[in-house]
C-alpha positions as CSV (number, residue, x, y, z in Angstrom):
1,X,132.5,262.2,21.4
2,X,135.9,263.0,21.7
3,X,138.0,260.3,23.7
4,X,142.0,260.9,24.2
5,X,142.9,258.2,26.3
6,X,146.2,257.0,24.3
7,X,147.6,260.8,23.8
8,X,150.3,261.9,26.2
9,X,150.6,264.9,27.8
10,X,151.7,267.3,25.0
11,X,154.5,270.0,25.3
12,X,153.8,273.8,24.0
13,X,151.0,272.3,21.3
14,X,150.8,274.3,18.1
15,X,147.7,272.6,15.8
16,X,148.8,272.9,12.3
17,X,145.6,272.4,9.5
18,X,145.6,272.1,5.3
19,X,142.4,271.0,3.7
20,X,142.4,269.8,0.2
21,X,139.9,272.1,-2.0
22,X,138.9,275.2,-2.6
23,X,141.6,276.4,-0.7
24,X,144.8,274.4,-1.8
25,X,146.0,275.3,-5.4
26,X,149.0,273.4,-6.7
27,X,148.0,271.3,-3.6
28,X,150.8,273.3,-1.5
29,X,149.2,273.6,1.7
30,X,148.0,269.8,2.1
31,X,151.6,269.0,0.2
32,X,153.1,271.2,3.7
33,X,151.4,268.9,6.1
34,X,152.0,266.0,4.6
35,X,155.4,266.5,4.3
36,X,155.9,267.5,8.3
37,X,153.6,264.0,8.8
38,X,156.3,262.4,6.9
39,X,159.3,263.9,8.5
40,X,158.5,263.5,12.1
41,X,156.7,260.3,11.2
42,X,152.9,261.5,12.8
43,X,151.0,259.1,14.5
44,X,147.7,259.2,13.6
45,X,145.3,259.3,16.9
46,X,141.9,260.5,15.7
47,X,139.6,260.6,12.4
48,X,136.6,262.5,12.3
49,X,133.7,260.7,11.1
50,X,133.1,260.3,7.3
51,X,129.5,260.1,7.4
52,X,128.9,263.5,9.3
53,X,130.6,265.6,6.6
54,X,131.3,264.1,3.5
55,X,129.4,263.8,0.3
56,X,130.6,260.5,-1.1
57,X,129.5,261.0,-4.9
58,X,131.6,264.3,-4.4
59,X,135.0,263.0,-2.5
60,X,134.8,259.3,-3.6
61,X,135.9,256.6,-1.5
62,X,138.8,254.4,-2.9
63,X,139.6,251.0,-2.9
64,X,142.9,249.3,-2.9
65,X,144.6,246.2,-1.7
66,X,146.8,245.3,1.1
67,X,148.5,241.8,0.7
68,X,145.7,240.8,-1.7
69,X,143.1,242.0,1.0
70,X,140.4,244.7,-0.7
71,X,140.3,247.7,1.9
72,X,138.3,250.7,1.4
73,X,139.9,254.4,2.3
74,X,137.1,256.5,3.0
75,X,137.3,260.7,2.4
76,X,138.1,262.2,5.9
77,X,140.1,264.6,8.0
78,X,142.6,263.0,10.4
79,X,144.3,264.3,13.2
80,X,148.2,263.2,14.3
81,X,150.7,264.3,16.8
82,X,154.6,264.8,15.9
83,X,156.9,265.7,18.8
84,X,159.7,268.2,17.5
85,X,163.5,267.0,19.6
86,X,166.2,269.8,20.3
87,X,166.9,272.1,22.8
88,X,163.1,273.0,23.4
89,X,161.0,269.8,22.4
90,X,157.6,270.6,21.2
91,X,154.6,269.3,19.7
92,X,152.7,269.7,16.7
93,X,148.7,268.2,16.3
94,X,148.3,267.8,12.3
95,X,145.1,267.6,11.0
96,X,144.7,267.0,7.3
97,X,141.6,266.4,5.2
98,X,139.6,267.1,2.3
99,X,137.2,270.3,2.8
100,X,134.2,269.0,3.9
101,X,130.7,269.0,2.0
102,X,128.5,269.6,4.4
103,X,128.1,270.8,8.3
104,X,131.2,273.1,8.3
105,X,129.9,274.4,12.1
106,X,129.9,271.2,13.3
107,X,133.2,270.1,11.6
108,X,135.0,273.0,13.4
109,X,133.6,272.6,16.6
110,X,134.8,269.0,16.3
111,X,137.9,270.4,15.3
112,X,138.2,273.1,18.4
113,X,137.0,270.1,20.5
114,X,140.3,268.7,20.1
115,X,142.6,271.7,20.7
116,X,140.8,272.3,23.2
117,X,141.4,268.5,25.1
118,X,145.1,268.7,23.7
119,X,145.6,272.5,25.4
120,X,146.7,273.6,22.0
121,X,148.2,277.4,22.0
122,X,147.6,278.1,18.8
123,X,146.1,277.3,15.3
124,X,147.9,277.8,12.3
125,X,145.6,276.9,9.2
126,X,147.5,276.7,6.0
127,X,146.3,277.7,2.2
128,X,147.4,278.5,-1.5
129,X,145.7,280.5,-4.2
130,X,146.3,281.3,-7.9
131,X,147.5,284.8,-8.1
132,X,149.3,287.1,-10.8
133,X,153.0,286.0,-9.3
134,X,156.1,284.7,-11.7
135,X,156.9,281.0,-11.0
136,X,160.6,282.8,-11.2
137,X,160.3,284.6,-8.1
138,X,159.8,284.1,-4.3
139,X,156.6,282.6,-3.6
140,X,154.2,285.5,-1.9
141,X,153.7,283.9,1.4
142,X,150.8,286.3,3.9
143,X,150.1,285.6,7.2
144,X,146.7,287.5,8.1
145,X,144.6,286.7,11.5
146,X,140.9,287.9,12.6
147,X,142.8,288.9,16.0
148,X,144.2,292.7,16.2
149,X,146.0,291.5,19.5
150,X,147.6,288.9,17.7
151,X,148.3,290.9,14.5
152,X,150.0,293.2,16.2
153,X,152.2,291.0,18.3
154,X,153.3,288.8,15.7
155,X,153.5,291.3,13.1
156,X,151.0,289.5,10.7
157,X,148.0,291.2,8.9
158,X,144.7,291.6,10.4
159,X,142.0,290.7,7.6
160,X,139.3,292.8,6.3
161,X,138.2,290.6,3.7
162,X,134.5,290.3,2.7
163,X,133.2,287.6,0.2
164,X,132.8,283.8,-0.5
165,X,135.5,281.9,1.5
166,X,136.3,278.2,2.1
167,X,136.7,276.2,5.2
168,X,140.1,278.0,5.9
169,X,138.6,281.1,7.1
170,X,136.0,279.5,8.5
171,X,138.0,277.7,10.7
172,X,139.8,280.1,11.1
173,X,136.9,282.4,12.4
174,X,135.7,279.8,14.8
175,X,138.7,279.6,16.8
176,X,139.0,283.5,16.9
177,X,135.4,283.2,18.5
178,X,136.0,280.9,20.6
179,X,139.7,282.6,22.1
180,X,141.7,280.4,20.2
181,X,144.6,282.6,18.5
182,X,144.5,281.6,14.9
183,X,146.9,282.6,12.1
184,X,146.1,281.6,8.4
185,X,149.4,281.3,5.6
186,X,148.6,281.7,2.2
187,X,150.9,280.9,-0.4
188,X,150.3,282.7,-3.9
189,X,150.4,280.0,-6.8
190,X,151.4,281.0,-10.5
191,X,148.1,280.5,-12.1
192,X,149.4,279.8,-15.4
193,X,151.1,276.9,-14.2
194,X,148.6,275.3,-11.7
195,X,148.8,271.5,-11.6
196,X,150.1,270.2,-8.8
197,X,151.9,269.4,-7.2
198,X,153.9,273.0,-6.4
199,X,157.0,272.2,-4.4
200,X,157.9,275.8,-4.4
201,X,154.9,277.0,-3.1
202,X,155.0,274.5,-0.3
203,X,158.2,274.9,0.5
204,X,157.4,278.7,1.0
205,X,154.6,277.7,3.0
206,X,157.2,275.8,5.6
207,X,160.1,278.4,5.4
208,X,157.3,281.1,6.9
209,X,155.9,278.3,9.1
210,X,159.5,278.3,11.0
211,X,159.5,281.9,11.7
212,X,155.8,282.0,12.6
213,X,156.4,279.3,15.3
214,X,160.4,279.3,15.6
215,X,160.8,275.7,14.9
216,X,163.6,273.8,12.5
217,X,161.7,271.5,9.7
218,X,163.8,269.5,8.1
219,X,163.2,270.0,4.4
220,X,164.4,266.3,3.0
221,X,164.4,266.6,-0.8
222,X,162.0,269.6,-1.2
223,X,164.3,272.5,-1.9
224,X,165.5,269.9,-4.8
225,X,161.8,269.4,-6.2
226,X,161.8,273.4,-5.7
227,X,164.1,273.9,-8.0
228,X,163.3,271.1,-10.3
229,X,159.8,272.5,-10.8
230,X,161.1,275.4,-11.4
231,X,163.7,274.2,-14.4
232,X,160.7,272.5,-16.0
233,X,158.3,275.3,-15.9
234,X,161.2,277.7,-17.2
235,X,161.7,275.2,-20.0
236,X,157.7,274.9,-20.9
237,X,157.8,278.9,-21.2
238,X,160.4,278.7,-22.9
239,X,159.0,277.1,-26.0
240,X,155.8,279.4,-26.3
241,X,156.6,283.1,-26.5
242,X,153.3,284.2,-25.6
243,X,153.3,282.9,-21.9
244,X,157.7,283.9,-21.7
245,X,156.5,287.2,-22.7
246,X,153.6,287.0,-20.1
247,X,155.9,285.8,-17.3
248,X,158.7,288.7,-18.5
249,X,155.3,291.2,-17.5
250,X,154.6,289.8,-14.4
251,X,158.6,289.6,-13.4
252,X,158.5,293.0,-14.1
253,X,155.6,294.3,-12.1
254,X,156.7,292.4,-8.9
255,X,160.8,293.9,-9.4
256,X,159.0,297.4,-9.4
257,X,156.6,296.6,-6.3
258,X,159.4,295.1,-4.8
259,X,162.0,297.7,-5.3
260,X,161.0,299.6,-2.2
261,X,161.7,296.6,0.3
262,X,165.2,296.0,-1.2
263,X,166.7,297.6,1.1
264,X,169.7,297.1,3.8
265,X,167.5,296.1,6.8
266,X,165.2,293.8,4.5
267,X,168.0,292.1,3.2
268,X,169.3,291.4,6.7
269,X,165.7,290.3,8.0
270,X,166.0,287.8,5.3
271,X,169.5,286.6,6.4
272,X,169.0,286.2,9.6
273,X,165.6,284.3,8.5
274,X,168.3,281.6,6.6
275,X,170.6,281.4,9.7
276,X,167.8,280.9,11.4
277,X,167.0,278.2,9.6
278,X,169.9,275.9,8.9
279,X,170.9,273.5,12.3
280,X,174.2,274.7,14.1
281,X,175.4,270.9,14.1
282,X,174.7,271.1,10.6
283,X,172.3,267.6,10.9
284,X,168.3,268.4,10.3
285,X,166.6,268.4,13.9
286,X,164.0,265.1,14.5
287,X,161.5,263.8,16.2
288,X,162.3,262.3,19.4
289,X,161.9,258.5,19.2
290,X,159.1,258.1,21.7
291,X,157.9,254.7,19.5
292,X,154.4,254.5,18.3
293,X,152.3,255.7,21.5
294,X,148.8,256.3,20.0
295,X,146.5,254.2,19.1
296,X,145.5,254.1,15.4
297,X,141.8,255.4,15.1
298,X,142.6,255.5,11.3
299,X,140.8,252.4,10.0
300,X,144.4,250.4,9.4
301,X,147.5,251.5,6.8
302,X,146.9,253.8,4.5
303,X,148.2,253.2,0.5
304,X,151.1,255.0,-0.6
305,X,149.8,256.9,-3.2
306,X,146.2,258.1,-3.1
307,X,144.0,258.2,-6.5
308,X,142.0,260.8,-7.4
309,X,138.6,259.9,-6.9
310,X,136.3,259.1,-9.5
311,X,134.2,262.1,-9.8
312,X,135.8,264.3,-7.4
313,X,135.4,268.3,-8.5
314,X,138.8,269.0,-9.9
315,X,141.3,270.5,-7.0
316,X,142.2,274.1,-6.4
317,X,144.9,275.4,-8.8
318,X,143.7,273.4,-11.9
319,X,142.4,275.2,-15.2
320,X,138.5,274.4,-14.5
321,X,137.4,275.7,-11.4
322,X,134.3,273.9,-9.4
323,X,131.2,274.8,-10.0
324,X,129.7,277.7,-7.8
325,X,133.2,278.9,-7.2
326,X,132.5,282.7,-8.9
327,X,132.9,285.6,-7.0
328,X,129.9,286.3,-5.7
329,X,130.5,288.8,-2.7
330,X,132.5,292.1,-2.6
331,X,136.4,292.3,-2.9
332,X,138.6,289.0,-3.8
333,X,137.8,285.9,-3.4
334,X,139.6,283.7,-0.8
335,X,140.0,280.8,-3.0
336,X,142.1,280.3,-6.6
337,X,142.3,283.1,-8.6
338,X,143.3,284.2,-12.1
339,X,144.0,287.3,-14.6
340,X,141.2,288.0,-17.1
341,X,142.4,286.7,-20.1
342,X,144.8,284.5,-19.4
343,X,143.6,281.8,-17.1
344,X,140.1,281.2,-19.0
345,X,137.4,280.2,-16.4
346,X,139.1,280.7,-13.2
347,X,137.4,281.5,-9.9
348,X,137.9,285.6,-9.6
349,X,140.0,287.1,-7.2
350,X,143.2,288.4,-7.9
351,X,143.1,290.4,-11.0
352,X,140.5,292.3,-9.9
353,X,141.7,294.1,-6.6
354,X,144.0,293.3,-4.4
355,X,141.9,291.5,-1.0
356,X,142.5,292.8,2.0
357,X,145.4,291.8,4.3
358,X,147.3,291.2,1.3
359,X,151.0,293.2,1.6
360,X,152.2,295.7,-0.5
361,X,155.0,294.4,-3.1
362,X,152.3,290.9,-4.4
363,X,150.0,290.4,-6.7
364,X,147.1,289.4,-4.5
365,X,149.8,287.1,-3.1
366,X,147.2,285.4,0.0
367,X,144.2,287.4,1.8
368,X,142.7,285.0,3.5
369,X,139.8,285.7,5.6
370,X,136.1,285.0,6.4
371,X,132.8,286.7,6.8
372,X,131.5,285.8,10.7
């Protein structure tokens, strides 16, 4: 039962979701949310119940201690509200979570139940895979929708993937069916160098948000970490000339894919994109300071840093994929992907055609979709 009574009236809702997973390598979708939940200081106003869609020996609770007090954090999704200040306030709904184990039908319709209550516009579901892209280069960022109305309008990619997909598409899927417009981001990790966390990617992931919704985030420290990851990961290749040499392939495959968009008009798309971006009083925009108006449904504070649980399948983007993650249906994957022989056991995906709703120029950089 869904009960709302200590959220406000929202303004122009937009729900933004990341799942940890299947569907998060380098953890750069969850990292996106969490880092808007952070910045505009979310108040958390709902969690869905553990019990309905979690297996515990899979996700693991944690325990951890508050003033000396043992407190138990279990595996969930929770849902929070940020209200964006400026000229045209707005509000975001944040759900974040670990992809659940079991009853994904039920889990979205819980999901939809709260748009739905909040009057939220739109659904923007956030995701990273492995690809064949150079840590060097832009991060490959797709936006791809089940809705040809909505493709069209917001000049995004409608998706014709078929195959095994995670509970991005079919999230995704469920709010197409039931008239929610629903937009999916996928940010294209560099498989060879997939432990996260990948500030790149998800900094990608929030540069594309802004356009997709015309909002200001402010970035904090990110474009810092960006470029710090990206120093140490040129210095690791650095010092084995198999994977420089690997990397020099790959940055010359996406130069020549790339060649045909370097052109006057892109380069000015992409200006205007950074002007865009930065604040005209030259001070990041922030929440408006409405103190803390929700109650907290989250079961009390929440630790600082969370530990992997005991047991828990490895994440999306690390060098052992889950079990039952091979491609079993036709075209890519939607999950983590990897070349033949250079990424050992990875989920396939990538190097073995390029899914559908993917643009031209990337190396599988995101298809995400999902059967019906």
């Amino acid at each position: 039962m869904i009960e709302l009574e200590g959220v406000p009236e929202l303004i122009d809702p937009v729900m933004v979701a990341a799942f940890e997973g299947w569907n998060d390598a380098g953890d750069a979708a969850s990292g996106a949310v969490a880092h808007l939940d952070r910045e505009w200081k979310g108040e958390v106003f709902a969690a869905l119940d553990a019990e309905d869609y979690y297996d515990f020996q899979v996700n693991r609770p944690t325990v951890w201690l508050d003033n000396g007090v043992r407190k138990i954090t279990w595996p969930t999704t929770r849902l929070s509200v940020v209200r964006i200040g400026g000229a045209k306030p707005r509000d975001l709904v944040l759900v974040r979570g670990i992809e659940p184990s079991m009853r994904w039908r039920s889990f979205c319709n819980e999901i939809l139940g709260f748009a739905h209550e909040l009057g939220v516009e739109m659904v923007v579901i956030l995701g990273a895979l492995l690809g064949d892209t150079p840590h060097t280069r832009p991060v490959p960022v797709s936006g791809v929708t089940s809705d040809a109305d909505l493709a069209r309008t917001m000049d995004l990619e409608e998706t014709k993937y078929e195959g095994p997909t995670g509970i991005v598409g079919i999230l995704q899927e469920a709010c197409t069916h039931a008239g929610v417009p629903a937009v999916s981001l996928w940010a294209a990790v560099p498989h060879y160098v997939s432990q996260p966390p990948n500030p790149k990617a998800t900094l990608a992931l929030l540069n594309r948000l802004e356009d997709l919704i015309d909002i200001r985030i402010p970035l904090g420290e990110l474009p810092e970490d960006a470029r710090a990851w990206q120093l140490g990961v040129d210095q690791l290749a650095a010092e084995d000339s198999e994977v420089a040499e690997y990397v020099q392939t790959l940055e010359e495959a996406r130069d020549t894919a790339d060649l045909p968009e370097a052109s006057g008009d892109a380069i000015a798309r992409e200006f205007e994109r950074y002007l865009r971006r930065r604040d005209p009083a030259g001070s990041p925009e922030t929440a408006t300071d409405t103190g803390s108006y929700f109650r907290d449904l989250s079961g009390g504070p929440r630790p600082q840093a969370k530990p992997k649980p005991e047991g828990t399948a490895e994440p999306e983007g690390t060098a052992e994929p889950q079990d039952g993650q091979q491609q079993t249906g036709t075209g890519a994957p939607e999950g983590p992907v990897a070349p033949d022989d250079k990424a050992g056991d990875e989920p396939d995906g990538t190097s073995k055609g390029k899914p559908d709703g993917t643009p031209d120029g990337t190396s599988d950089g995101a298809g995400d979709t999902s059967e019906d």
